[in-house]
TIKOL-613008 format. One record per residue (C-alpha): residue in three letters; chain; x, z, y. Coordinates in Angstrom, 1 decimal, padded with zeros to 4 digits. Layout:
<atoms>
ATOM  rest  kette      xx      zz      yy
ATOM   ALA      A       X       Z       Y
...
</atoms>
This chain:
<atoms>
ATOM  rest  kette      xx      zz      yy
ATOM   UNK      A   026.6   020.0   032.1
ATOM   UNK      A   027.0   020.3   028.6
ATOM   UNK      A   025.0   022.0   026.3
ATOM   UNK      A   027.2   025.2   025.4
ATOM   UNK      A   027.5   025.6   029.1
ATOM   UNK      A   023.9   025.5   029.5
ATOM   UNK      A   023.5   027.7   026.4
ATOM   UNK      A   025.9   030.2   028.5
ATOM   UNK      A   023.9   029.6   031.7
ATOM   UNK      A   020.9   031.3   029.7
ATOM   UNK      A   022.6   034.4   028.3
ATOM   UNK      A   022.2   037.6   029.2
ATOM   UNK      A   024.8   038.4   032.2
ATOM   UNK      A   026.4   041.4   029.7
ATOM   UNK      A   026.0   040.0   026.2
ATOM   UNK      A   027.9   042.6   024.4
ATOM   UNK      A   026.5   045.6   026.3
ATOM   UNK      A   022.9   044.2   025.9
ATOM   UNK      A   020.7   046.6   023.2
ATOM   UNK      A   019.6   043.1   021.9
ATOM   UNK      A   021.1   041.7   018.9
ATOM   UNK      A   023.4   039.3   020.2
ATOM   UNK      A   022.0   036.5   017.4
ATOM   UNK      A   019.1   037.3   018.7
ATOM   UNK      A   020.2   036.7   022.7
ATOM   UNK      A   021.7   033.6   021.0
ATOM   UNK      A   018.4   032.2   020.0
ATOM   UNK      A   016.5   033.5   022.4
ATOM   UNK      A   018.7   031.5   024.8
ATOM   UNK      A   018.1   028.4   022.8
ATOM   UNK      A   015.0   028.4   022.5
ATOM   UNK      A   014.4   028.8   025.9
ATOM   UNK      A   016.4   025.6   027.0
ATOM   UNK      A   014.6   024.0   024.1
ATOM   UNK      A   010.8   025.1   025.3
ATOM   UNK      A   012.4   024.0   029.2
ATOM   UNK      A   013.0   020.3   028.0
ATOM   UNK      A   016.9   020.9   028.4
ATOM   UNK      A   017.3   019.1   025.7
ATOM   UNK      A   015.9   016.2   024.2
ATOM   UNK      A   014.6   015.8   020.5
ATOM   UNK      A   017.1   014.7   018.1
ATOM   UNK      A   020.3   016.2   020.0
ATOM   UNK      A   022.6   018.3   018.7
ATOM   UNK      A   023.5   021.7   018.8
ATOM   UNK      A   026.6   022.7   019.5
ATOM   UNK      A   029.0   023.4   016.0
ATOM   UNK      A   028.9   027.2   015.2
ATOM   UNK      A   032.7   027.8   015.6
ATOM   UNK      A   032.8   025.9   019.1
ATOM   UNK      A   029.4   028.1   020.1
ATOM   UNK      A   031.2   031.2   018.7
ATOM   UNK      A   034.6   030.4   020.6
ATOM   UNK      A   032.6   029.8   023.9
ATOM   UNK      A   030.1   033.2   024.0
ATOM   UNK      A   033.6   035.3   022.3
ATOM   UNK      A   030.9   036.0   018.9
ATOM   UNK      A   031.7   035.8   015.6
ATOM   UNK      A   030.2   032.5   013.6
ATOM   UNK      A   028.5   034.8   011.9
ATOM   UNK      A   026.2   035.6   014.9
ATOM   UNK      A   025.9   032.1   015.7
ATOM   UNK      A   024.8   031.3   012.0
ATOM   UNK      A   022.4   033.7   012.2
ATOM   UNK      A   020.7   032.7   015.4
ATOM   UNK      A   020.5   029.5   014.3
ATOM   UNK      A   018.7   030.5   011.0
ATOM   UNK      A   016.0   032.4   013.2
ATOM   UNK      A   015.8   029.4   015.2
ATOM   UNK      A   014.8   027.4   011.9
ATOM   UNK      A   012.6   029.7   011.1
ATOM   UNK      A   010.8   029.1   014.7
ATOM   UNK      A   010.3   025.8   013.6
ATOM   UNK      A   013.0   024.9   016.7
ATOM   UNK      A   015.7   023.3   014.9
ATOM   UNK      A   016.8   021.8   011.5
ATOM   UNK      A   020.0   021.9   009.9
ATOM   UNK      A   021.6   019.7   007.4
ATOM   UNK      A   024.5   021.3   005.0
ATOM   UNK      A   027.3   019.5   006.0
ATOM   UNK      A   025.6   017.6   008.9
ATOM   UNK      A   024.9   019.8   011.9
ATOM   UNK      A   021.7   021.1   013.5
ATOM   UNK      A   019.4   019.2   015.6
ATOM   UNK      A   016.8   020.4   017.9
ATOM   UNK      A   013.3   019.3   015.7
ATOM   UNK      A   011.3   016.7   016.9
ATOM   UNK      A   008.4   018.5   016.1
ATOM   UNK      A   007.1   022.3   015.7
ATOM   UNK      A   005.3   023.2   013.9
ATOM   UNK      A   003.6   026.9   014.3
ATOM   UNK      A   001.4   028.2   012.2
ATOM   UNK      A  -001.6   029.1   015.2
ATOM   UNK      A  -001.0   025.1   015.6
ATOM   UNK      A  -003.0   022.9   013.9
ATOM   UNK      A  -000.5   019.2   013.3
ATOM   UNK      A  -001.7   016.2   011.9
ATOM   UNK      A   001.3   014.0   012.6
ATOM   UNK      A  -000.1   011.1   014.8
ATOM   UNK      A  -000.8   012.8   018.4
ATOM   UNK      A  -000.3   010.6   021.6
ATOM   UNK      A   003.1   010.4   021.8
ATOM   UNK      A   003.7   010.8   025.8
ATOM   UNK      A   006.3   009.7   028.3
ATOM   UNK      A   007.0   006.7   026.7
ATOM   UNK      A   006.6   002.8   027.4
ATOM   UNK      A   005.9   001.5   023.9
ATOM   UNK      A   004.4   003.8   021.4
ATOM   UNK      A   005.6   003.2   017.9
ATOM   UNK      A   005.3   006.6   016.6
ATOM   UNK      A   001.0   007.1   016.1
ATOM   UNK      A  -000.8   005.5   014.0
ATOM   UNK      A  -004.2   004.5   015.9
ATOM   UNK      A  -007.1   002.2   014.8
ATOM   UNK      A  -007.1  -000.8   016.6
ATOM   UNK      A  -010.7  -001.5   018.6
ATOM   UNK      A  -012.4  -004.2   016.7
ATOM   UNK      A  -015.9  -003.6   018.0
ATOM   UNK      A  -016.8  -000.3   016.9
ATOM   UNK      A  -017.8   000.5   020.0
ATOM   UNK      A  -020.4  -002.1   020.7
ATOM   UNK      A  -021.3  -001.5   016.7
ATOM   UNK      A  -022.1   002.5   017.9
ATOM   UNK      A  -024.2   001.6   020.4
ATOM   UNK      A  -026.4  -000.9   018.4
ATOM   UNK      A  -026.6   002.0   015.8
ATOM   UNK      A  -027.5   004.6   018.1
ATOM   UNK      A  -030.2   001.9   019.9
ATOM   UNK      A  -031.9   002.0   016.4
ATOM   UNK      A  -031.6   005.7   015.9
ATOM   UNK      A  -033.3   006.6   019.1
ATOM   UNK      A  -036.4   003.8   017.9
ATOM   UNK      A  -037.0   005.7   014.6
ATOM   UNK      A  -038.9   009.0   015.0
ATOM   UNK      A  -038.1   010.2   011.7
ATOM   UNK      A  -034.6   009.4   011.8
ATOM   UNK      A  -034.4   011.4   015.4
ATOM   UNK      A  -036.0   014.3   013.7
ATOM   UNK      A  -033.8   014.5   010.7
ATOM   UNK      A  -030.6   014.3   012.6
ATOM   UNK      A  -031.2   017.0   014.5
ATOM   UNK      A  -032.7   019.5   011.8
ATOM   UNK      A  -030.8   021.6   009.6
ATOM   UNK      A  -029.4   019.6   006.3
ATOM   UNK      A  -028.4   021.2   002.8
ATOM   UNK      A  -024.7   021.8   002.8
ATOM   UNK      A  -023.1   018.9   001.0
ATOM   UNK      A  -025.9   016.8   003.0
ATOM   UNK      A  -029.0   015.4   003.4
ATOM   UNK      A  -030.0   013.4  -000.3
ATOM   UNK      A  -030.0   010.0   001.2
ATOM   UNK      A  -026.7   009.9   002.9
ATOM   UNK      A  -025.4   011.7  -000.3
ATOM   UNK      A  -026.5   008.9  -002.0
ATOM   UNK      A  -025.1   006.0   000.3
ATOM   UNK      A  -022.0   007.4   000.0
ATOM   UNK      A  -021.7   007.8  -004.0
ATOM   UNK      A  -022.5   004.0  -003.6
ATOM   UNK      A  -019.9   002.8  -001.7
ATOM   UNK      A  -017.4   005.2  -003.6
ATOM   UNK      A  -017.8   002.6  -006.6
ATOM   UNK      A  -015.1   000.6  -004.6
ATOM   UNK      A  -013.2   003.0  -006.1
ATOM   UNK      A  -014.1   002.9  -009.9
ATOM   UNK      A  -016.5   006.1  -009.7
ATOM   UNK      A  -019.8   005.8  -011.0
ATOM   UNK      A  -022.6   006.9  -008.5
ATOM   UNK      A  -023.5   010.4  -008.8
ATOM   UNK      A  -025.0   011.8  -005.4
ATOM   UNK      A  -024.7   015.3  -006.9
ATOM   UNK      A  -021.3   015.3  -007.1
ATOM   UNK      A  -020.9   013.9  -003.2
ATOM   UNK      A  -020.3   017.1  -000.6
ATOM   UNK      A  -020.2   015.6   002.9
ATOM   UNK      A  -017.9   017.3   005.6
ATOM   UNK      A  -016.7   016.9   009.4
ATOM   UNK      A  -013.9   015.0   007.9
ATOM   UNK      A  -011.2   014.9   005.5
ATOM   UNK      A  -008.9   017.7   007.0
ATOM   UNK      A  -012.3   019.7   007.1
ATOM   UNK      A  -012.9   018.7   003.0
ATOM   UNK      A  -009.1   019.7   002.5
ATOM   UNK      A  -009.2   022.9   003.8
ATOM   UNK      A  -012.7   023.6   002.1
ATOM   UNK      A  -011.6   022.6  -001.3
ATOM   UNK      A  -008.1   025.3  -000.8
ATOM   UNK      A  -010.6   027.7   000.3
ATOM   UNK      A  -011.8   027.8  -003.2
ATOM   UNK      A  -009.1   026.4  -005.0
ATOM   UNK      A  -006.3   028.9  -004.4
ATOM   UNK      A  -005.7   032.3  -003.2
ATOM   UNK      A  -003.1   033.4  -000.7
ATOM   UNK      A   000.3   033.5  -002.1
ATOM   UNK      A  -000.2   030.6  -004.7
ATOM   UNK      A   002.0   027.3  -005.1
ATOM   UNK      A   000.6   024.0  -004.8
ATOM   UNK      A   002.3   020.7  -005.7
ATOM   UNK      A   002.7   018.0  -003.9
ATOM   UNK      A   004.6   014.9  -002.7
ATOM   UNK      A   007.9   016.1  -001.3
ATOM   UNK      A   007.2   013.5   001.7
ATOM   UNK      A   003.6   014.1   003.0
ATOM   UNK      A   001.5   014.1   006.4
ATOM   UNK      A   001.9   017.2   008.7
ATOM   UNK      A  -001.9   018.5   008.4
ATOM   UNK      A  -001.4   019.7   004.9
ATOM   UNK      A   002.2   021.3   005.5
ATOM   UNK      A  -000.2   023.0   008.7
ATOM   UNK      A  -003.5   023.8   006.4
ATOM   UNK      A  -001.0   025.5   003.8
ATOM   UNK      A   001.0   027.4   006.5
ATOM   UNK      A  -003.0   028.2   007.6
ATOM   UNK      A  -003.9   029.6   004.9
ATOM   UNK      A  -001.0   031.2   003.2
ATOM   UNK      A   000.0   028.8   000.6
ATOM   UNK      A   003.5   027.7  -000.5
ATOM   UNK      A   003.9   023.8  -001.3
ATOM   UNK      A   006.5   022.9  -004.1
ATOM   UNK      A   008.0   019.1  -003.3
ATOM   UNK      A   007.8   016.7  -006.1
ATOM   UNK      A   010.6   013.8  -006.1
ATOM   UNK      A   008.8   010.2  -005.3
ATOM   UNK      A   009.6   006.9  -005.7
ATOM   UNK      A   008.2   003.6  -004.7
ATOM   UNK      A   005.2   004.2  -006.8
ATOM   UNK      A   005.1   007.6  -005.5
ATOM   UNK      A   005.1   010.7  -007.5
ATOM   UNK      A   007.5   010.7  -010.2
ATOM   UNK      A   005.7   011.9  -014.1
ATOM   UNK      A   009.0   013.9  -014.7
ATOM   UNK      A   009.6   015.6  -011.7
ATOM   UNK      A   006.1   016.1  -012.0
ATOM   UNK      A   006.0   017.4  -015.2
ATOM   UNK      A   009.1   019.3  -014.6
ATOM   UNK      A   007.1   021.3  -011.6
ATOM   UNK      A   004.1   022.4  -014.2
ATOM   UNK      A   007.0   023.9  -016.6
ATOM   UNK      A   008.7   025.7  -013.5
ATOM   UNK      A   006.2   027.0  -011.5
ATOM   UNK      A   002.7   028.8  -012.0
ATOM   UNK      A   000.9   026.3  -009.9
ATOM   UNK      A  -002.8   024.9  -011.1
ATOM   UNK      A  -003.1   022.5  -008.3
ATOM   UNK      A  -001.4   019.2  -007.4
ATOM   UNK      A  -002.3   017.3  -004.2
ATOM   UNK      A  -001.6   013.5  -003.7
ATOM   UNK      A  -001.9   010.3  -002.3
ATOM   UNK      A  -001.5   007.6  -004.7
ATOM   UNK      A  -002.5   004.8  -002.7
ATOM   UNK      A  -001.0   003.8   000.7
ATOM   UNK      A   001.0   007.2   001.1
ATOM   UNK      A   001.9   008.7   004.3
ATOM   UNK      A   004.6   007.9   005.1
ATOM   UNK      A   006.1   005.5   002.3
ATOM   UNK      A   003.0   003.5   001.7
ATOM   UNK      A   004.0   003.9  -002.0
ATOM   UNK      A   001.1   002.7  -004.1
ATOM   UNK      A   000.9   004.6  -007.7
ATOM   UNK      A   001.1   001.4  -010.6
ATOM   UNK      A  -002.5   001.7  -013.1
ATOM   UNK      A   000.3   002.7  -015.5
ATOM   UNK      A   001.9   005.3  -013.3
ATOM   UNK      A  -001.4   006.9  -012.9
ATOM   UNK      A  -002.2   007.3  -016.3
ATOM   UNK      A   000.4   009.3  -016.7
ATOM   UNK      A  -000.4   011.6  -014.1
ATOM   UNK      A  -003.4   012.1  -015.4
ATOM   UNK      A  -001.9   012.5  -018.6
ATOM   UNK      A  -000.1   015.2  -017.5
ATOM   UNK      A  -002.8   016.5  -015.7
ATOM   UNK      A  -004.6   017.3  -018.0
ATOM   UNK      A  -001.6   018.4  -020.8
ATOM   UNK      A  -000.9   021.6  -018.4
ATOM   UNK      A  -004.8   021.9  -016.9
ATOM   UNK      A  -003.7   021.0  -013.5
ATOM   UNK      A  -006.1   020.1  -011.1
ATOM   UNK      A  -005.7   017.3  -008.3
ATOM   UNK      A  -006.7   016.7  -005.4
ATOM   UNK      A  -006.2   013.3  -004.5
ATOM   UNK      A  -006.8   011.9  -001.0
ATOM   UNK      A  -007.8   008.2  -000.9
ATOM   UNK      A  -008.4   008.4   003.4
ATOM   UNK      A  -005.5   005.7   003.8
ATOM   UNK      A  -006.8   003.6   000.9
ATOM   UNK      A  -010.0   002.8   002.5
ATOM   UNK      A  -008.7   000.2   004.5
ATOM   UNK      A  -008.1  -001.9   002.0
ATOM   UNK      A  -010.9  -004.6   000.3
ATOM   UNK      A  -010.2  -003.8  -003.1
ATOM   UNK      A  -008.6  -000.3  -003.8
ATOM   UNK      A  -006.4   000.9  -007.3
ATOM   UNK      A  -008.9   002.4  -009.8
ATOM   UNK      A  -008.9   006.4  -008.4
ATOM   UNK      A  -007.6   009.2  -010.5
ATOM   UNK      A  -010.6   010.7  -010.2
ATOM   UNK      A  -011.9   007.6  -012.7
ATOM   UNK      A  -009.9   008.6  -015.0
ATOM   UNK      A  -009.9   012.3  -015.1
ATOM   UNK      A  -013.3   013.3  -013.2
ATOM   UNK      A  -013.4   016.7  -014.1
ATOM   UNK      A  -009.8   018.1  -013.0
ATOM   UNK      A  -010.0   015.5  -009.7
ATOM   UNK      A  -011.3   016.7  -006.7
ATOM   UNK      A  -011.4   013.0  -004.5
ATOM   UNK      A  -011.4   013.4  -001.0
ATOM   UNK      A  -011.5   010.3   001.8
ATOM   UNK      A  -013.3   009.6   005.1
ATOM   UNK      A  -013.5   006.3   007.7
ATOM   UNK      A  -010.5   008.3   010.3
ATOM   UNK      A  -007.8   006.0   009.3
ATOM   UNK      A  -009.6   002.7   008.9
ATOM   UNK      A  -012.8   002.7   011.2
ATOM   UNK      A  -013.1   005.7   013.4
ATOM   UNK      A  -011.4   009.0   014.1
ATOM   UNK      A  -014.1   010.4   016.1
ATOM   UNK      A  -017.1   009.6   013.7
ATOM   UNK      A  -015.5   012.9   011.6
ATOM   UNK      A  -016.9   011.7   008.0
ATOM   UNK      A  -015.4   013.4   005.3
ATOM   UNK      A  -016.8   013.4   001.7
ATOM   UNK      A  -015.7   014.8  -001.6
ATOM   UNK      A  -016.7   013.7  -005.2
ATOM   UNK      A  -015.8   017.1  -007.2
ATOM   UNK      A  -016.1   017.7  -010.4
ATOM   UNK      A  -020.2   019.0  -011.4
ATOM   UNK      A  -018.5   022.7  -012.6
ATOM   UNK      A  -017.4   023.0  -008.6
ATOM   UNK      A  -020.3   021.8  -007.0
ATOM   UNK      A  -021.8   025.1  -005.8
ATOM   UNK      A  -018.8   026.8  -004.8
ATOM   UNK      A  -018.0   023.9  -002.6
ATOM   UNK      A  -021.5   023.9  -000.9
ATOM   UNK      A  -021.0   027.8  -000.4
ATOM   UNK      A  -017.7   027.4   001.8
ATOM   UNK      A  -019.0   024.4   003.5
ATOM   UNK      A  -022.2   027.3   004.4
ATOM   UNK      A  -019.7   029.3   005.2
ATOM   UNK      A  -017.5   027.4   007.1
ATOM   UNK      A  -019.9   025.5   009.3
ATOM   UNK      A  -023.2   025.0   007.7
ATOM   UNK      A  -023.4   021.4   007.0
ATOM   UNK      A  -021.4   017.9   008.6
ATOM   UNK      A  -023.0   016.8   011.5
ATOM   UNK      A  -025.6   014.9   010.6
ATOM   UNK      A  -025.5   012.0   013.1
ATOM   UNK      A  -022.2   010.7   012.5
ATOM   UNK      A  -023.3   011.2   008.9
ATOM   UNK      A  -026.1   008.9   009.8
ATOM   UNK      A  -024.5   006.1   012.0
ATOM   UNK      A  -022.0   005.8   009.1
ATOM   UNK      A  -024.3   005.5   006.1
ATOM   UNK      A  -025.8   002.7   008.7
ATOM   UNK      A  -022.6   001.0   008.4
ATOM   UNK      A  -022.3   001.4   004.6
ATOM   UNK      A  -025.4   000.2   004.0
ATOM   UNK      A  -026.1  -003.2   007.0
ATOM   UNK      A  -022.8  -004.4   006.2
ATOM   UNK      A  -021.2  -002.9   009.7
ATOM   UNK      A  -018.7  -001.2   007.6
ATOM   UNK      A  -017.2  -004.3   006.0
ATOM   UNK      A  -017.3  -006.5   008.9
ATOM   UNK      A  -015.4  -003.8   010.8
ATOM   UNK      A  -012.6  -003.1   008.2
ATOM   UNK      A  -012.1  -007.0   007.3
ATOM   UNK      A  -011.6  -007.2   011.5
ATOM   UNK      A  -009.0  -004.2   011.3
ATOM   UNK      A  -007.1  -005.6   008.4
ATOM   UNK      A  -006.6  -008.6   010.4
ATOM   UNK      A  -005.5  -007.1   013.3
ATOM   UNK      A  -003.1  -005.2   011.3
ATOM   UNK      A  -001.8  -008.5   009.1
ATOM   UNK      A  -001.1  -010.6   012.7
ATOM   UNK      A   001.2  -007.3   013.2
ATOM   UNK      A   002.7  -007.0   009.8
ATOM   UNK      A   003.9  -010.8   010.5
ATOM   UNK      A   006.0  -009.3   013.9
ATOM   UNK      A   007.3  -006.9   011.6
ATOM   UNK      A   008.7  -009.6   008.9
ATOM   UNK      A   009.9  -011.8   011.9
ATOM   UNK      A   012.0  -009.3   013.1
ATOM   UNK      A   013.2  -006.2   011.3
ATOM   UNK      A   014.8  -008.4   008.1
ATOM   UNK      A   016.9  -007.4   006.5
ATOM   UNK      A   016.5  -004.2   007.3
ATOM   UNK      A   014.7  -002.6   003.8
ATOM   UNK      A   011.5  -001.5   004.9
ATOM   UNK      A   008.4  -000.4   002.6
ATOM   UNK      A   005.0  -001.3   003.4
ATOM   UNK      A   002.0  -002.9   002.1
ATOM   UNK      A  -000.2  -005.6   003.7
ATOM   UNK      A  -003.0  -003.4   004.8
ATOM   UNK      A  -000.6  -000.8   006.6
ATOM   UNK      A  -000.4   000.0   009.8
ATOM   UNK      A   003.1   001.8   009.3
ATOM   UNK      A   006.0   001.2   007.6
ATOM   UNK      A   008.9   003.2   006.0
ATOM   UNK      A   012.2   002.6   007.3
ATOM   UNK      A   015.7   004.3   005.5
ATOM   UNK      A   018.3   004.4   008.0
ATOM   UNK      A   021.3   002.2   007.0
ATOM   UNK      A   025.0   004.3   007.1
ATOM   UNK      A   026.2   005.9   009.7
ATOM   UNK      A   023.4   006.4   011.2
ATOM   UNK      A   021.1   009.9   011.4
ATOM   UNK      A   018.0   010.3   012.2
ATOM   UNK      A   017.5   012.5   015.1
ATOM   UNK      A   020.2   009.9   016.9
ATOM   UNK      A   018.3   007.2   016.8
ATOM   UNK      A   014.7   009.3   017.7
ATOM   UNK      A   016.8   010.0   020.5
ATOM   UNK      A   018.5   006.9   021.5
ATOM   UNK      A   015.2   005.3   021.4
ATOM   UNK      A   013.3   007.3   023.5
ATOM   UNK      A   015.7   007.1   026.3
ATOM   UNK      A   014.9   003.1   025.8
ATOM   UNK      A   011.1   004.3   026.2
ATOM   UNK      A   010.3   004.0   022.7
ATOM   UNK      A   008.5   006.4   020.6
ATOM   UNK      A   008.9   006.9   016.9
ATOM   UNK      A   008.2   008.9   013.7
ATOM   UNK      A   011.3   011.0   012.6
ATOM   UNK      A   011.6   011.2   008.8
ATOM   UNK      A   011.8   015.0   008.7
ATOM   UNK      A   008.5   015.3   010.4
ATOM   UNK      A   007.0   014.5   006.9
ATOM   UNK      A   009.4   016.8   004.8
ATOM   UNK      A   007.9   019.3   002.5
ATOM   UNK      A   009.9   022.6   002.4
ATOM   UNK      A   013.5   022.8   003.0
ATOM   UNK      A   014.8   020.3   001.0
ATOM   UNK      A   017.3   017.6   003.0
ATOM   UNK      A   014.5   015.5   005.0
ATOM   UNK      A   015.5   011.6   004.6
ATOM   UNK      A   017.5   009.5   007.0
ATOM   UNK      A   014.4   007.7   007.7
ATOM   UNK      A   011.7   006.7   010.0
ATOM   UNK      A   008.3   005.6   009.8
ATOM   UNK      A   007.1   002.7   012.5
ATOM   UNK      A   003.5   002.8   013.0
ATOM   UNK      A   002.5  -000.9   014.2
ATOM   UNK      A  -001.2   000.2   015.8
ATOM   UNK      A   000.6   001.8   018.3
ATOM   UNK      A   001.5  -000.9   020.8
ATOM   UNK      A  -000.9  -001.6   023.2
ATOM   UNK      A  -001.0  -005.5   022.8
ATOM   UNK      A   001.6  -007.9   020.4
ATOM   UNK      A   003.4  -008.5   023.0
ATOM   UNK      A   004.4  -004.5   023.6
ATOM   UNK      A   005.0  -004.4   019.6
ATOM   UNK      A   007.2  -007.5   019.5
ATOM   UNK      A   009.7  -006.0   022.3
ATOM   UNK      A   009.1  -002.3   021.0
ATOM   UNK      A   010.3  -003.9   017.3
ATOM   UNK      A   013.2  -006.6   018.7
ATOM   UNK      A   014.5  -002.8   020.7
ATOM   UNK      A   014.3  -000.9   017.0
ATOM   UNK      A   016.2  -003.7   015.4
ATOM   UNK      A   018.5  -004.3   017.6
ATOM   UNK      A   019.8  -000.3   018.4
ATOM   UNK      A   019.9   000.3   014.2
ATOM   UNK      A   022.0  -002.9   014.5
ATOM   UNK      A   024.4  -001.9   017.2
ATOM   UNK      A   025.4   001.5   015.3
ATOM   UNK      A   024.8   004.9   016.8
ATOM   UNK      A   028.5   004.4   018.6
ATOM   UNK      A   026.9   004.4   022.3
ATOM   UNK      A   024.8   007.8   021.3
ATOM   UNK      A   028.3   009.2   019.9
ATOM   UNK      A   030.2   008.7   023.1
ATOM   UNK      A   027.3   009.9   025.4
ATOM   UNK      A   026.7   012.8   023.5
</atoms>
């Protein structure tokens, strides 16, 4: 059956005698098959004249039922291109952070996990010594100050030096992770209504925290440093927007890493308008020697956020912020207000780590997990032009000519492969990219990631012909 049949299917029996708007039946039908998995991510809707000739409607309906649909979050359309059922929605009572199981498939290539290089076993040593120290059983469970107990404050202003920032415990707030730090720093950062800048290809949780809390998001053009200083630059003149946020190092998706000169000028321009930044370093602490932060060169405009979720541990929930001294004690009020304080024993089992050397050994064994995978992905995805870096466990890939994006979502999954769609990571509604990004933690074993990869190369290879004439 095809798909304007089973639209048809769905309608009311009386469409023109209903007291609904008929757009509104439209959609409503959609959405329906849509929700009923009728339809599979990536595929097509019908075009609006050939919908409109079938239900005896004007394209105008169609059009418009189609833009509520958008609006829903269902579908995305392309000027020019068509409209394709979304592979992800995202509503606003949904919180999305873009690397979910991905389920009913054989080979996952679409979340990014952390590979188990002994944390486990590391956890319980941790929590053997924990339960042998009477004062350290008592402090965890106590009440701590807001930004966190002194100590812990102090561990972690000590390892932030990996980052060029001096140590300066009273600048350190400590949170339930970074998600948790984000949404506290636009709690006080912004009002509802405002415009923040930010990469115009970023991970789902902040296009969910800003739908969250009201906020619009203005894209700024990247390249393969990341942000670009004149789009950049053009943004401040254009809109009244105080805050950028970014990810300068091993950006999600692209893994762009920002030059020492391209940062300058941010900062540069940073501080030319009195913009302030929020720059998220959680992907950069995977690697052994991390870019000089922002933050080091303009510490009081850069709020710096990171945690251990995308290099050591997702459940441990450590987030910490180094803010500027001016923002200290609004940031320990909404972290009172929000939840008191971070759990203190997570707190605790990762200071441990910072401070025995845990840490290190555990991040030198993930890095080396990831680089045995990064040699799959050279083997086998040349010449396709990829981005990555060394220490990712993903990797950017445009989509050579003819092909689109939700086609090959779509032709892969029915090969039991999952992947990242590019316009999972747009900001707004500009034109998402005909891309994808491959996350390489995904696989269960190198031998799932090698056949997940050879089946990726070989489909983009092959052409989207086979999902034309199937369609």
């Amino acid at each position: 059956m095809d798909l304007v049949t089973r639209i048809r299917s769905w309608m009311p029996a009386d469409l023109h005698g209903s007291s609904q708007p008929r757009y509104q039946a439209i959609a409503d039908a959609i959405c329906e098959i849509i929700d009923s998995g009728q339809v599979v991510i990536g595929e097509k809707l019908p075009p609006h004249r050939v919908l409109a000739g079938a239900l005896k409607v004007t394209v105008g309906t169609v059009s418009r039922a189609y833009a509520r649909l958008e609006e829903q979050g269902k579908v995305m359309s392309r000027v020019g291109d068509g409209t394709y059922v979304l592979a992800k929605h995202v509503p606003l009572d949904t919180p999305v952070f873009g690397d979910e199981p991905s389920e009913g498939v054989l080979i996952d290539l679409g979340q990014n996990v952390i590979l188990p290089v002994g944390q486990d076993l590391a956890l319980a040593e941790t929590l053997l010594d924990i339960s042998q120290d009477a004062a350290t059983r008592l402090r965890v469970l106590d009440y701590q100050p807001e930004c966190g107990h002194p100590w812990h404050r102090s561990v972690i202003s000590k390892w932030l030096q990996q980052f060029g920032l001096p140590p300066d415990a009273d600048r350190v707030a400590i949170t339930n992770g970074a998600q948790h730090a984000l949404a506290c720093l636009f709690r006080i950062l912004t009002m509802p209504g405002d415009t923040i800048l930010c990469e115009a290809l970023s991970y789902p949780g902040i296009v969910a925290l800003a739908q969250q809390m009201r906020l619009q998001l203005i894209s700024i053009d990247v390249d393969e440093e990341g942000l670009l200083p004149e789009a950049l630059e053009q943004a401040c003149r254009a809109f009244d927007s105080r805050l950028l946020f970014c990810v300068p190092t091993l950006h999600n998706p692209t893994t762009a890493t920002m030059s020492q000169a391209r940062r300058q000028r941010i900062v540069d321009i940073a501080r030319r308008y009195h913009l302030q930044i929020i720059e998220d370093a959680t992907p950069a602490a995977i690697l052994s020697a991390p870019p000089p932060a922002l933050a080091s060169l303009l510490p009081e405009q850069v709020f710096f956020v990171c945690s251990l979720s995308k290099s050591v541990s997702p459940g441990l929930r450590l987030g910490m912020v180094r803010a500027p001294h001016a923002w200290s004690g609004k940031l320990a009020a909404v972290i009172r207000a929000n939840c008191w304080m971070a759990t203190p024993l997570t707190t605790e089992i990762a200071c441990r780590w910072m401070e025995d050397g845990t840490l290190q050994r555990l991040l030198g064994a993930q890095r080396h997990q990831i680089a045995q995978r990064q040699q799959l992905a050279r083997q086998i995805l040349p010449p396709l032009p990829y981005l990555t870096h060394p220490d990712s466990s993903h990797l950017w890939l445009p989509l050579p000519a003819p092909w689109h994006t939700p086609e090959l979502v779509t032709m892969l999954r029915r090969q039991q492969v999952a992947i990242k769609s590019g316009d999972v990571f747009t900001v707004g509604r500009r034109a998402s990219p005909h891309a994808i990004r491959l996350c390489l933690s995904g696989a269960a074993n190198l031998e799932q990631l090698e056949q997940g990869l050879r089946i990726v190369a070989r489909t983009i290879a092959d052409g989207p012909d086979g999902y034309i004439a199937s369609a």
